[in-house]
Gaussian input, Z-matrix of N, CA and C with variables (Angstrom, degrees):
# hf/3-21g

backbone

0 1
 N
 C     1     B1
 C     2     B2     1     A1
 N     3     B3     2     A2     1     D1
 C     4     B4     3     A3     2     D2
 C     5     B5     4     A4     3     D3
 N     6     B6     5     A5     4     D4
 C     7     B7     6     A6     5     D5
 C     8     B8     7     A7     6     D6
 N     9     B9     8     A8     7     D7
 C    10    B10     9     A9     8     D8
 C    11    B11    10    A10     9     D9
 N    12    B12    11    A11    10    D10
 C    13    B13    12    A12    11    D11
 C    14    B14    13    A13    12    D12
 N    15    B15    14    A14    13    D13
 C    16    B16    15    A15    14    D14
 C    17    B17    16    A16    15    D15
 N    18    B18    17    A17    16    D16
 C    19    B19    18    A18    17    D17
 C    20    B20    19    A19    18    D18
 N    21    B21    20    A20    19    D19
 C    22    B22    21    A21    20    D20
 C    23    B23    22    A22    21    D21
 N    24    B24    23    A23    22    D22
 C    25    B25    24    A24    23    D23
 C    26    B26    25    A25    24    D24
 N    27    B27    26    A26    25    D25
 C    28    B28    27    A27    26    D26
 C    29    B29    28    A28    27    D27
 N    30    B30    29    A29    28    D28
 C    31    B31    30    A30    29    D29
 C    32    B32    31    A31    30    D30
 N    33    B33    32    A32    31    D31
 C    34    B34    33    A33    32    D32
 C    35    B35    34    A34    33    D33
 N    36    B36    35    A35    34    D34
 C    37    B37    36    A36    35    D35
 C    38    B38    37    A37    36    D36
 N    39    B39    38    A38    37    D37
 C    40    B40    39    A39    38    D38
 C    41    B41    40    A40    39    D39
 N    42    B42    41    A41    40    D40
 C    43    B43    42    A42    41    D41
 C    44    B44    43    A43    42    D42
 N    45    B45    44    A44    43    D43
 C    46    B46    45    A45    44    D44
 C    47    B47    46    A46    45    D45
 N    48    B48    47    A47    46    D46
 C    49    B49    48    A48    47    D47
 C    50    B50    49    A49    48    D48
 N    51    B51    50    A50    49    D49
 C    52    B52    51    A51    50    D50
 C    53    B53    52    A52    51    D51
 N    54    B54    53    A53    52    D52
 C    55    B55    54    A54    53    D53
 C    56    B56    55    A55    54    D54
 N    57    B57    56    A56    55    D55
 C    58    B58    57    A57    56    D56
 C    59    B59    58    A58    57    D57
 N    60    B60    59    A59    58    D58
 C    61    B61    60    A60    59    D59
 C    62    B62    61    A61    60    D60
 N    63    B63    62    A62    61    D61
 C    64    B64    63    A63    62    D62
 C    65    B65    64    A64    63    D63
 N    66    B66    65    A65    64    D64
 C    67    B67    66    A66    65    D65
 C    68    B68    67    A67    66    D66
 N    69    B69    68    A68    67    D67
 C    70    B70    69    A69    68    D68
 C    71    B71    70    A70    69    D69
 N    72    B72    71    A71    70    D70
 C    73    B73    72    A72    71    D71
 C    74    B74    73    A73    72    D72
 N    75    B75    74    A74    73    D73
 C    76    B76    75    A75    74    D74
 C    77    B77    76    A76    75    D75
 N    78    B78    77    A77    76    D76
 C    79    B79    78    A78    77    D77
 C    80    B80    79    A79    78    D78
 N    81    B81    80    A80    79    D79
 C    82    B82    81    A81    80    D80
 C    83    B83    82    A82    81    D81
 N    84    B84    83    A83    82    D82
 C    85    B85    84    A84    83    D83
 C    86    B86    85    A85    84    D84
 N    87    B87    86    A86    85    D85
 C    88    B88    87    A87    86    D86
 C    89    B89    88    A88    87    D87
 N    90    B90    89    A89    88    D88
 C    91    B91    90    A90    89    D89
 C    92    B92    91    A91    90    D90
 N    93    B93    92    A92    91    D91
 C    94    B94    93    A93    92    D92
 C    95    B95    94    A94    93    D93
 N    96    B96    95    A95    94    D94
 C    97    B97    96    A96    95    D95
 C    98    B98    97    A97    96    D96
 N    99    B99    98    A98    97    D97
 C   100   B100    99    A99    98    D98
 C   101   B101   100   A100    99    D99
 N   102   B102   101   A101   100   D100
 C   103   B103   102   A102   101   D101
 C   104   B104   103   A103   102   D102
 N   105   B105   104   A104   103   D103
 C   106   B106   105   A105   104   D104
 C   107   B107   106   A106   105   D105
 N   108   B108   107   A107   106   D106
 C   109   B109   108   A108   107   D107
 C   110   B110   109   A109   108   D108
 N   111   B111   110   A110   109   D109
 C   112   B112   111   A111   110   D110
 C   113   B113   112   A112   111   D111
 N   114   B114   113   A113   112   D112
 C   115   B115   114   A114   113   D113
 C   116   B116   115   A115   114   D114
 N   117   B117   116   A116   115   D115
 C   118   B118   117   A117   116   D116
 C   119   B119   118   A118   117   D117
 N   120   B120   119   A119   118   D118
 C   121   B121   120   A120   119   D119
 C   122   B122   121   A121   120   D120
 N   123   B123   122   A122   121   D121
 C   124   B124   123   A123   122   D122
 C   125   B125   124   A124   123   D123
 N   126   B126   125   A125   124   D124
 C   127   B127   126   A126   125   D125
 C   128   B128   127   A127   126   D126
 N   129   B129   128   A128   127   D127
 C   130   B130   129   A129   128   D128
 C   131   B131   130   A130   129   D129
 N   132   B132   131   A131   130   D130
 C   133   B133   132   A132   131   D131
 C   134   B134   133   A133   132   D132
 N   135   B135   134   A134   133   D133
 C   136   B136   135   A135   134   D134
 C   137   B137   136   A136   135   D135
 N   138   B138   137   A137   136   D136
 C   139   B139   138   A138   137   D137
 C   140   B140   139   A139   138   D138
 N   141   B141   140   A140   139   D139
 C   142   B142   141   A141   140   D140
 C   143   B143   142   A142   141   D141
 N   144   B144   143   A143   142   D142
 C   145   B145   144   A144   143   D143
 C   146   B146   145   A145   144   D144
 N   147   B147   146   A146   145   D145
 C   148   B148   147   A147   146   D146
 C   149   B149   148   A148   147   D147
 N   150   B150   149   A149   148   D148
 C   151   B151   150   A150   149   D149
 C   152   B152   151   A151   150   D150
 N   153   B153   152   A152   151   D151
 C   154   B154   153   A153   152   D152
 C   155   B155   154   A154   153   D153
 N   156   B156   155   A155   154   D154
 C   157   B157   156   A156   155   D155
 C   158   B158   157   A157   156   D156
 N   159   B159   158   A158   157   D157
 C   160   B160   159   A159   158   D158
 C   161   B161   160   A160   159   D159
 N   162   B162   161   A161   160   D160
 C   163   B163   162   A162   161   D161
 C   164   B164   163   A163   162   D162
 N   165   B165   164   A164   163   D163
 C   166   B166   165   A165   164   D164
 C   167   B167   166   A166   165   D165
 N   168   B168   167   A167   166   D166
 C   169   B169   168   A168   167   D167
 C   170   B170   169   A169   168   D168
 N   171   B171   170   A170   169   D169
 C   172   B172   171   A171   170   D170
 C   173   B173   172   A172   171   D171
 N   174   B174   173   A173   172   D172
 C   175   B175   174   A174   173   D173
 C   176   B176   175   A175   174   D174
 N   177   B177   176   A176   175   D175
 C   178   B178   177   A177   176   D176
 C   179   B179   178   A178   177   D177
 N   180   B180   179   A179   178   D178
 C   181   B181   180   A180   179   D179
 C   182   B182   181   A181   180   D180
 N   183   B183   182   A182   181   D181
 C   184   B184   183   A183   182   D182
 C   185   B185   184   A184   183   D183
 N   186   B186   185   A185   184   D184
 C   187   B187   186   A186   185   D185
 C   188   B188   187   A187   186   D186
 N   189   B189   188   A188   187   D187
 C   190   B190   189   A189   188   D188
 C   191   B191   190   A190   189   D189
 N   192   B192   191   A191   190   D190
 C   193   B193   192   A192   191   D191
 C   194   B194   193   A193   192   D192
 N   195   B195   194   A194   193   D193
 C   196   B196   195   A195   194   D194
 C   197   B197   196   A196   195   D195
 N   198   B198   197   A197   196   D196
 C   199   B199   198   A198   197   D197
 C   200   B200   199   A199   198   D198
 N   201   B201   200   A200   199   D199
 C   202   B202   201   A201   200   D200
 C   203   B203   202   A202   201   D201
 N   204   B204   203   A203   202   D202
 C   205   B205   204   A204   203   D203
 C   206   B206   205   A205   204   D204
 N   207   B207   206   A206   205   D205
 C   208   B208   207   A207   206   D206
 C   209   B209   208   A208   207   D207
 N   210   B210   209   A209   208   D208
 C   211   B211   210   A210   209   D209
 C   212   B212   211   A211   210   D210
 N   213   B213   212   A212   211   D211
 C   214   B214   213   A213   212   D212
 C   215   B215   214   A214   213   D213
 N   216   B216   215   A215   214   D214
 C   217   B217   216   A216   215   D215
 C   218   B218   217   A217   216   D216
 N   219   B219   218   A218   217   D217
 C   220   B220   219   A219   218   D218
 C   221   B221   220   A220   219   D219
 N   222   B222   221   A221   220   D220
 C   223   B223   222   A222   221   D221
 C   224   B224   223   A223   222   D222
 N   225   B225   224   A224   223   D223
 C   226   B226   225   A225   224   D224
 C   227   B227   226   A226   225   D225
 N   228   B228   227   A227   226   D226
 C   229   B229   228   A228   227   D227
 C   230   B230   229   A229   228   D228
 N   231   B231   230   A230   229   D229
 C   232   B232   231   A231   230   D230
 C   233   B233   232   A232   231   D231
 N   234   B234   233   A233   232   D232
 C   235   B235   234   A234   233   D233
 C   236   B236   235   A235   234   D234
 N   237   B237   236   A236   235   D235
 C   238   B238   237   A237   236   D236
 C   239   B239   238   A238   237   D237
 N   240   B240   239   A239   238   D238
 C   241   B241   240   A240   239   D239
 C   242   B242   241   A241   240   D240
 N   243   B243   242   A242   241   D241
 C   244   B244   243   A243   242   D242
 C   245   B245   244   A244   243   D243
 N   246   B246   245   A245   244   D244
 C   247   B247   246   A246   245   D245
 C   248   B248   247   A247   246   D246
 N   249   B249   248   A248   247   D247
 C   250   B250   249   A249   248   D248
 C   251   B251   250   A250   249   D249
 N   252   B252   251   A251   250   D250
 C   253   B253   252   A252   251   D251
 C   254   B254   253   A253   252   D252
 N   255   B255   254   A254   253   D253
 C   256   B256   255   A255   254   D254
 C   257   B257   256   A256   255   D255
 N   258   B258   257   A257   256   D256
 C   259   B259   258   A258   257   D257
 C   260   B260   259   A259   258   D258
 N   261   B261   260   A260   259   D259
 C   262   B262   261   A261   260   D260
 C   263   B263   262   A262   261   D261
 N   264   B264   263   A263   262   D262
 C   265   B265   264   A264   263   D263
 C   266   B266   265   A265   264   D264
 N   267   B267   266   A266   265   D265
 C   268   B268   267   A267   266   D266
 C   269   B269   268   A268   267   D267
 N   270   B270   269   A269   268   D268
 C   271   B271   270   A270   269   D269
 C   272   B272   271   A271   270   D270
 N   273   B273   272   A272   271   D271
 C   274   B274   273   A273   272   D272
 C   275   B275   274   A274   273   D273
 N   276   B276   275   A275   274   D274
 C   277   B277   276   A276   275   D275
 C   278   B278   277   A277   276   D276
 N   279   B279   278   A278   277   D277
 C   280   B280   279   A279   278   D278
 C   281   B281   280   A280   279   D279
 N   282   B282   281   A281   280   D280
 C   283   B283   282   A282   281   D281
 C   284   B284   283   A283   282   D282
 N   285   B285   284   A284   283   D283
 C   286   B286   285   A285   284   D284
 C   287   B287   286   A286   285   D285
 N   288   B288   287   A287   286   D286
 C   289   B289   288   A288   287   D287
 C   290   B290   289   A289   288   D288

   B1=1.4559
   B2=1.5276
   B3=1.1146
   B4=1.3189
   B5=1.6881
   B6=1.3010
   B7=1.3858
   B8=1.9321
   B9=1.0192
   B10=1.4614
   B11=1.6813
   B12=1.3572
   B13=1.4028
   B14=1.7913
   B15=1.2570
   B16=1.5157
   B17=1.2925
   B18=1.6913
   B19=1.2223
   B20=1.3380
   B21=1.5090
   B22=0.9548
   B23=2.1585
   B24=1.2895
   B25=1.2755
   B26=1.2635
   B27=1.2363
   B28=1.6453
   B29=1.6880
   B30=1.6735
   B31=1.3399
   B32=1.5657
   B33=1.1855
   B34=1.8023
   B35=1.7636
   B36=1.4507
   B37=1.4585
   B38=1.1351
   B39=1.9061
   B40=1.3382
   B41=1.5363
   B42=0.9034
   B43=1.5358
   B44=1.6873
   B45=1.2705
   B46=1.7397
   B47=1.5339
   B48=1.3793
   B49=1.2200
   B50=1.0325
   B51=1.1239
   B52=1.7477
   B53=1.5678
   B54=1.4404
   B55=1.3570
   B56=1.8498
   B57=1.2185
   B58=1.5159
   B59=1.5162
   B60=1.2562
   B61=1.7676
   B62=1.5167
   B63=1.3805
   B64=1.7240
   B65=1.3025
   B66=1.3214
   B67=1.3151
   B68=1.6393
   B69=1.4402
   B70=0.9339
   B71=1.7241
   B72=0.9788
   B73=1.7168
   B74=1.5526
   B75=0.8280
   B76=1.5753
   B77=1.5269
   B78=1.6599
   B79=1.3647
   B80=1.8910
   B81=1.6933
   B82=1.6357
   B83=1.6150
   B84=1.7478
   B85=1.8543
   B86=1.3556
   B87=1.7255
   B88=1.0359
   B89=1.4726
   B90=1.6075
   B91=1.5649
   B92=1.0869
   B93=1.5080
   B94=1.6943
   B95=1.3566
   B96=1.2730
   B97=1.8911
   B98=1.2848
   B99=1.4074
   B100=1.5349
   B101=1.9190
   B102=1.3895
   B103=1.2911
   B104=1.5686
   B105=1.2374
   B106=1.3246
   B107=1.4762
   B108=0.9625
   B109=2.1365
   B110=1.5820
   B111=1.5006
   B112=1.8129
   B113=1.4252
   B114=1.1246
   B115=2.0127
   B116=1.3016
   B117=1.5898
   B118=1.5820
   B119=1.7237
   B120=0.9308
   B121=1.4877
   B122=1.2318
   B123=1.2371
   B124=1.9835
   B125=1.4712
   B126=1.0500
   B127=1.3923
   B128=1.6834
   B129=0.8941
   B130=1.6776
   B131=1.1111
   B132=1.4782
   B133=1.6182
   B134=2.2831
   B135=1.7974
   B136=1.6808
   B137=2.0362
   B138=1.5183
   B139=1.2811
   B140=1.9502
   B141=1.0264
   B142=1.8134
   B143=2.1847
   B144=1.7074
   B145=1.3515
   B146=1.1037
   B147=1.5331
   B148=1.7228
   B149=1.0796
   B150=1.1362
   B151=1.9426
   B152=1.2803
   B153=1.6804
   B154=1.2235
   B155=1.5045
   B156=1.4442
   B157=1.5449
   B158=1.3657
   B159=1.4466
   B160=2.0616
   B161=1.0110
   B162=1.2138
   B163=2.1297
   B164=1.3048
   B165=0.9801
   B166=1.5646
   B167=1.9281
   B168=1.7585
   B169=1.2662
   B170=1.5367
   B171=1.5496
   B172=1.3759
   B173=1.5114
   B174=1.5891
   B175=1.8694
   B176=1.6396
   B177=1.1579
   B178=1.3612
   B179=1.8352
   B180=1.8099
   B181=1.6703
   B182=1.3589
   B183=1.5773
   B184=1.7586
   B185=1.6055
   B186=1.3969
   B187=1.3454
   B188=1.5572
   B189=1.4482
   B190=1.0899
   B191=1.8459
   B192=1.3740
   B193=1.5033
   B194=1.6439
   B195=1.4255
   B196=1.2131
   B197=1.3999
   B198=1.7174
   B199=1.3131
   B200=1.6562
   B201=1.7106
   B202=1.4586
   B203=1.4880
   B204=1.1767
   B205=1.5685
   B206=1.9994
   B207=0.9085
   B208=2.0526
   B209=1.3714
   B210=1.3855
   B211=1.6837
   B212=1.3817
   B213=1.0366
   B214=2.0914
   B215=0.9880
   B216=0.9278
   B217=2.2145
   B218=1.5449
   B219=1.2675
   B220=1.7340
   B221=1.4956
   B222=1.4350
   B223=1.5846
   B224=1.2005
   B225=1.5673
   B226=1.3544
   B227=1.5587
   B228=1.1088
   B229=1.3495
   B230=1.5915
   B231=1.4460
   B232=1.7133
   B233=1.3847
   B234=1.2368
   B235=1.5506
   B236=0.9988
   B237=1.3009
   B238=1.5468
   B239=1.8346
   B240=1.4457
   B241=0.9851
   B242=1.4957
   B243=1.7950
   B244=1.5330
   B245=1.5702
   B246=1.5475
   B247=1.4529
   B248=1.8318
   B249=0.9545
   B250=1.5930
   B251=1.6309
   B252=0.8514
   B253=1.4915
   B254=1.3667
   B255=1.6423
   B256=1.3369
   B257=1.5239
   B258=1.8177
   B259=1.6775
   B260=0.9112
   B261=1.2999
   B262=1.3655
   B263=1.7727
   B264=1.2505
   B265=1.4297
   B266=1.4103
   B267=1.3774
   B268=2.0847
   B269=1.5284
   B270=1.3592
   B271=1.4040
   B272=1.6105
   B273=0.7809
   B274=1.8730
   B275=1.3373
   B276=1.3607
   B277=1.0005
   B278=1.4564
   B279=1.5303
   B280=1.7552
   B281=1.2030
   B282=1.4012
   B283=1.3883
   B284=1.4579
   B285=1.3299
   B286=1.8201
   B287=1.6265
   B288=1.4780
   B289=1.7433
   B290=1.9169
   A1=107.49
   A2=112.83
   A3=114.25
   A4=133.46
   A5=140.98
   A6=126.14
   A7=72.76
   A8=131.97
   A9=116.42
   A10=89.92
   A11=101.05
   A12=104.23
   A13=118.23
   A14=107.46
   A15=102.19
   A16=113.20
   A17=138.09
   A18=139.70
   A19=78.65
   A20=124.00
   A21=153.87
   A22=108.36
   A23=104.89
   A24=120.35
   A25=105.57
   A26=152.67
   A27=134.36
   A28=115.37
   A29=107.64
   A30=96.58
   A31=140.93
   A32=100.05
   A33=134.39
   A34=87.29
   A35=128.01
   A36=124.47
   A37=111.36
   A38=123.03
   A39=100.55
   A40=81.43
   A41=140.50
   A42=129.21
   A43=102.48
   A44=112.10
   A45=99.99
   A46=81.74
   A47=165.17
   A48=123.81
   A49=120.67
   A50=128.69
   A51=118.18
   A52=110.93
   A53=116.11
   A54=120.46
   A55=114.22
   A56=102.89
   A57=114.35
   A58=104.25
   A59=109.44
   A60=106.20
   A61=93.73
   A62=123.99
   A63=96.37
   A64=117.94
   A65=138.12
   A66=153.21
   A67=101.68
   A68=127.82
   A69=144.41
   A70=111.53
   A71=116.13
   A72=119.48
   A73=91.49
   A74=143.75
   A75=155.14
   A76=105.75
   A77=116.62
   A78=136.99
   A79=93.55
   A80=95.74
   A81=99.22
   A82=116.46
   A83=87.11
   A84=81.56
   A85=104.04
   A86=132.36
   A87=139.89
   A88=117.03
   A89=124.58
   A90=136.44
   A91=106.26
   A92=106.86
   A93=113.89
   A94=95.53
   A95=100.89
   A96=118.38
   A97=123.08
   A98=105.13
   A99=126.24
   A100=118.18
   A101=98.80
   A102=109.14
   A103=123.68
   A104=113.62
   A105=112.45
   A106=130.66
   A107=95.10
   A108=110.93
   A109=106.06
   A110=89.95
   A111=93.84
   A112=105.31
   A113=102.01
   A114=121.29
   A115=108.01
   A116=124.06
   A117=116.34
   A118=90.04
   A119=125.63
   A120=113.30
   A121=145.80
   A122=86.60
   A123=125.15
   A124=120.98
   A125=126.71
   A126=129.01
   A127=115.65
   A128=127.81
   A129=132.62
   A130=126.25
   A131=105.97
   A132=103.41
   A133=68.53
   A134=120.25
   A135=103.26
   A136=88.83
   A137=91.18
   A138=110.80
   A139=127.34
   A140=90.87
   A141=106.50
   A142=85.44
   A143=82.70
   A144=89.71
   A145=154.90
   A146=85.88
   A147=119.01
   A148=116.54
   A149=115.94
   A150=127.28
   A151=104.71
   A152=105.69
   A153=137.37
   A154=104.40
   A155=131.96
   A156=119.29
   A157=102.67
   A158=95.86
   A159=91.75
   A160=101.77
   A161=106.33
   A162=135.70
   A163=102.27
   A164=147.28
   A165=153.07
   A166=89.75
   A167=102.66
   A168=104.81
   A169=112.87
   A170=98.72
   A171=100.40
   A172=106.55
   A173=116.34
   A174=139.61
   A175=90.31
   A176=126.95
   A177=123.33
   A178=88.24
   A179=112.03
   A180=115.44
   A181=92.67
   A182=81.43
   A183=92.73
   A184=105.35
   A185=108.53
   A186=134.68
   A187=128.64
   A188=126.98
   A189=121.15
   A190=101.93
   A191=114.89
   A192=123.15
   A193=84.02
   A194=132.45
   A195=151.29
   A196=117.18
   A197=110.39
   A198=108.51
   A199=80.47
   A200=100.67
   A201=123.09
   A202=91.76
   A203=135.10
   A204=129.86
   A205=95.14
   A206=110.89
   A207=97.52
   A208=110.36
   A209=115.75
   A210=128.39
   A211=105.54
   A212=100.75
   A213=103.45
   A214=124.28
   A215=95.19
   A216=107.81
   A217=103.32
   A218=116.37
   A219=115.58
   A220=109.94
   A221=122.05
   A222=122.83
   A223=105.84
   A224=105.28
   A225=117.44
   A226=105.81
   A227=127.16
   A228=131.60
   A229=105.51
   A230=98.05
   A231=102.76
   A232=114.66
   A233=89.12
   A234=115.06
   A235=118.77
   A236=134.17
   A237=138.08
   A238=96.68
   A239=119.22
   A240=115.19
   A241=126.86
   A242=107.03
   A243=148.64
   A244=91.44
   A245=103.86
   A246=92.62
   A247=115.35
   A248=135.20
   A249=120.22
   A250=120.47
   A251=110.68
   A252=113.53
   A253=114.04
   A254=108.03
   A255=147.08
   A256=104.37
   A257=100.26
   A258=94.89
   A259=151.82
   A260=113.76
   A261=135.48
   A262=136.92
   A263=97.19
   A264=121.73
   A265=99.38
   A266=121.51
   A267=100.67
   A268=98.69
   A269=137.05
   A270=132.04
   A271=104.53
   A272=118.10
   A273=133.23
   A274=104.50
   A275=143.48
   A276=145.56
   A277=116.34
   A278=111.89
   A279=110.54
   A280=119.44
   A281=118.04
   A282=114.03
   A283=133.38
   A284=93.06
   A285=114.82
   A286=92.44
   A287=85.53
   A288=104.98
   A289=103.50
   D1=108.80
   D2=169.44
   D3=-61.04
   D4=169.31
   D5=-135.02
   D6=-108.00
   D7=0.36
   D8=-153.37
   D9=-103.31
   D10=-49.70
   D11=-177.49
   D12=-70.34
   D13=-18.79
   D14=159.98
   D15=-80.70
   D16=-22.26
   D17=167.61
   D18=-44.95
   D19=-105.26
   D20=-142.85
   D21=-19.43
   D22=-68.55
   D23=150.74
   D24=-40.52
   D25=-91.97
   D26=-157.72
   D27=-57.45
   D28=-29.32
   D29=162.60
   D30=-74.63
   D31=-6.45
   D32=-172.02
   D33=-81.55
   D34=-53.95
   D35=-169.21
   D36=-95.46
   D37=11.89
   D38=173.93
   D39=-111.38
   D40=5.54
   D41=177.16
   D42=-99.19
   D43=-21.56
   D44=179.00
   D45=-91.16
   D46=-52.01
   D47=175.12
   D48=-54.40
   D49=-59.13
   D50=-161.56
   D51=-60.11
   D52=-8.03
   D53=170.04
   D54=-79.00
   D55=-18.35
   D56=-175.97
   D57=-96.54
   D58=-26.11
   D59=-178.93
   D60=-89.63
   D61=-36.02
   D62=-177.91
   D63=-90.55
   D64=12.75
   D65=150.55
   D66=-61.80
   D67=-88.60
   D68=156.36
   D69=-8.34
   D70=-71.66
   D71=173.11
   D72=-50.12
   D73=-88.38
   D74=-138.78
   D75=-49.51
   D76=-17.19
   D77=-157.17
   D78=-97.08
   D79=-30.30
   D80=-170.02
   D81=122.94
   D82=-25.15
   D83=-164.89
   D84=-98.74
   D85=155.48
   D86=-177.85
   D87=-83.35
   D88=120.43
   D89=162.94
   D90=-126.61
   D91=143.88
   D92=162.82
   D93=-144.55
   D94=173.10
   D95=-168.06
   D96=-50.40
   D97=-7.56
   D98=177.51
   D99=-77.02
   D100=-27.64
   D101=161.87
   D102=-75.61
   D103=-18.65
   D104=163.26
   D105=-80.08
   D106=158.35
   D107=170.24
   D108=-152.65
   D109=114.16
   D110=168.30
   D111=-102.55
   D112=144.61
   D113=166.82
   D114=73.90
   D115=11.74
   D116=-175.92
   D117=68.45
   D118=33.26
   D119=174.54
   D120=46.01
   D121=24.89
   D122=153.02
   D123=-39.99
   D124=177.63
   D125=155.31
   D126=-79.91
   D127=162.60
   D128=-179.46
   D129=-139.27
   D130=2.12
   D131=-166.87
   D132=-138.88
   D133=137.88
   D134=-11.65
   D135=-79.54
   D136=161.85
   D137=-170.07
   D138=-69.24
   D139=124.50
   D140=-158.13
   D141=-65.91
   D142=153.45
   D143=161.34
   D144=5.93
   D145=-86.66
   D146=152.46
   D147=-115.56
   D148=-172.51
   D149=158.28
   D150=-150.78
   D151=147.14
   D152=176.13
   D153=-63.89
   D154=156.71
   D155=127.79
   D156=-131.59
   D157=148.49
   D158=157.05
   D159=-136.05
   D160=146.09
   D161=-176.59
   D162=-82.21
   D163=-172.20
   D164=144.00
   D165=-157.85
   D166=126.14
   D167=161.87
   D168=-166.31
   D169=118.11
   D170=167.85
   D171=75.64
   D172=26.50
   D173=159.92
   D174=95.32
   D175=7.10
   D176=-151.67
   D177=-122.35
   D178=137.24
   D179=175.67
   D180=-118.53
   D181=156.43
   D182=153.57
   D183=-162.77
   D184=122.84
   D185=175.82
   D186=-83.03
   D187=86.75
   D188=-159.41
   D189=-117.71
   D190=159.19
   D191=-154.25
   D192=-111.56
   D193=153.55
   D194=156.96
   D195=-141.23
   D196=123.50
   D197=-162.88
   D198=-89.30
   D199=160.84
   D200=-172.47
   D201=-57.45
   D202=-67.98
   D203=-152.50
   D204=-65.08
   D205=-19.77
   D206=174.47
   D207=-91.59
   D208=2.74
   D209=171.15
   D210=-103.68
   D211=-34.41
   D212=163.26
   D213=-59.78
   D214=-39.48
   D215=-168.61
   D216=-99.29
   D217=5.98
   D218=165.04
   D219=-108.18
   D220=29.77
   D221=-175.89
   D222=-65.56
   D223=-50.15
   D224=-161.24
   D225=-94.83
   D226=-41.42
   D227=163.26
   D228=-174.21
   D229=166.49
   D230=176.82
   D231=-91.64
   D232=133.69
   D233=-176.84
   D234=-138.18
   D235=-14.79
   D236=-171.83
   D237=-75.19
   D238=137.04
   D239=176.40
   D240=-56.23
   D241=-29.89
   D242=-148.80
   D243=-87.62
   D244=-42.14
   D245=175.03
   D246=-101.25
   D247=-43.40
   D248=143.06
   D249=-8.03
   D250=-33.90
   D251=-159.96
   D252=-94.08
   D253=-34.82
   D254=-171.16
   D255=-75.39
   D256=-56.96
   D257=158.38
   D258=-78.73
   D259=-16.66
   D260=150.12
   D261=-60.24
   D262=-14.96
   D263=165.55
   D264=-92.33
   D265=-56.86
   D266=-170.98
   D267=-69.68
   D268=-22.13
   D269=-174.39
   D270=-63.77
   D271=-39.26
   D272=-171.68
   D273=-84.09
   D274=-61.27
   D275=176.65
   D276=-55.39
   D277=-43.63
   D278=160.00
   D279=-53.87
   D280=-38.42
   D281=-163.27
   D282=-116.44
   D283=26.29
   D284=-164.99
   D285=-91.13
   D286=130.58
   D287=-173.49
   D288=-46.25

């Protein structure tokens, strides 16, 4: 595994978080990176399959699966519908009255 393509992968999961924390802010309620956990707290580099994440917000989780290639294809930004959808589902589920 080359060092570019694990870049590539860690930049893919800091952009699907930071896409979930500025969703989340925009709602009112406060997250930062501290609410996250990727892989159950595994290693990630070189990068498994998939990856786990879990949210924690406001006593409330949500555990969602991302296969490696929809963490690839979010390096540059998200675009995959699969993952849109994905964030948009933990954004709603965190923040439902």
């Amino acid at each position: 595994m080359s060092a570019e393509a694990n870049q590539q992968f860690l930049m893919g999961m800091k952009n699907i978080q930071d896409e979930i924390i500025k969703q989340v802010r925009a709602t009112g309620a406060q997250v930062s990176a501290e609410s996250f956990r990727w892989n159950m707290g595994q290693k990630l580099v070189p990068p498994p399959e998939a990856v786990t994440v879990e949210v924690k917000l406001l006593g409330r989780t949500f555990n969602a699966v991302f296969p490696r290639e929809f963490v690839d294809d979010s390096c540059g930004r998200i675009e995959r519908h699969e993952v849109t959808s994905m964030v948009d589902l933990i954004v709603s589920d965190l923040t439902k009255p």
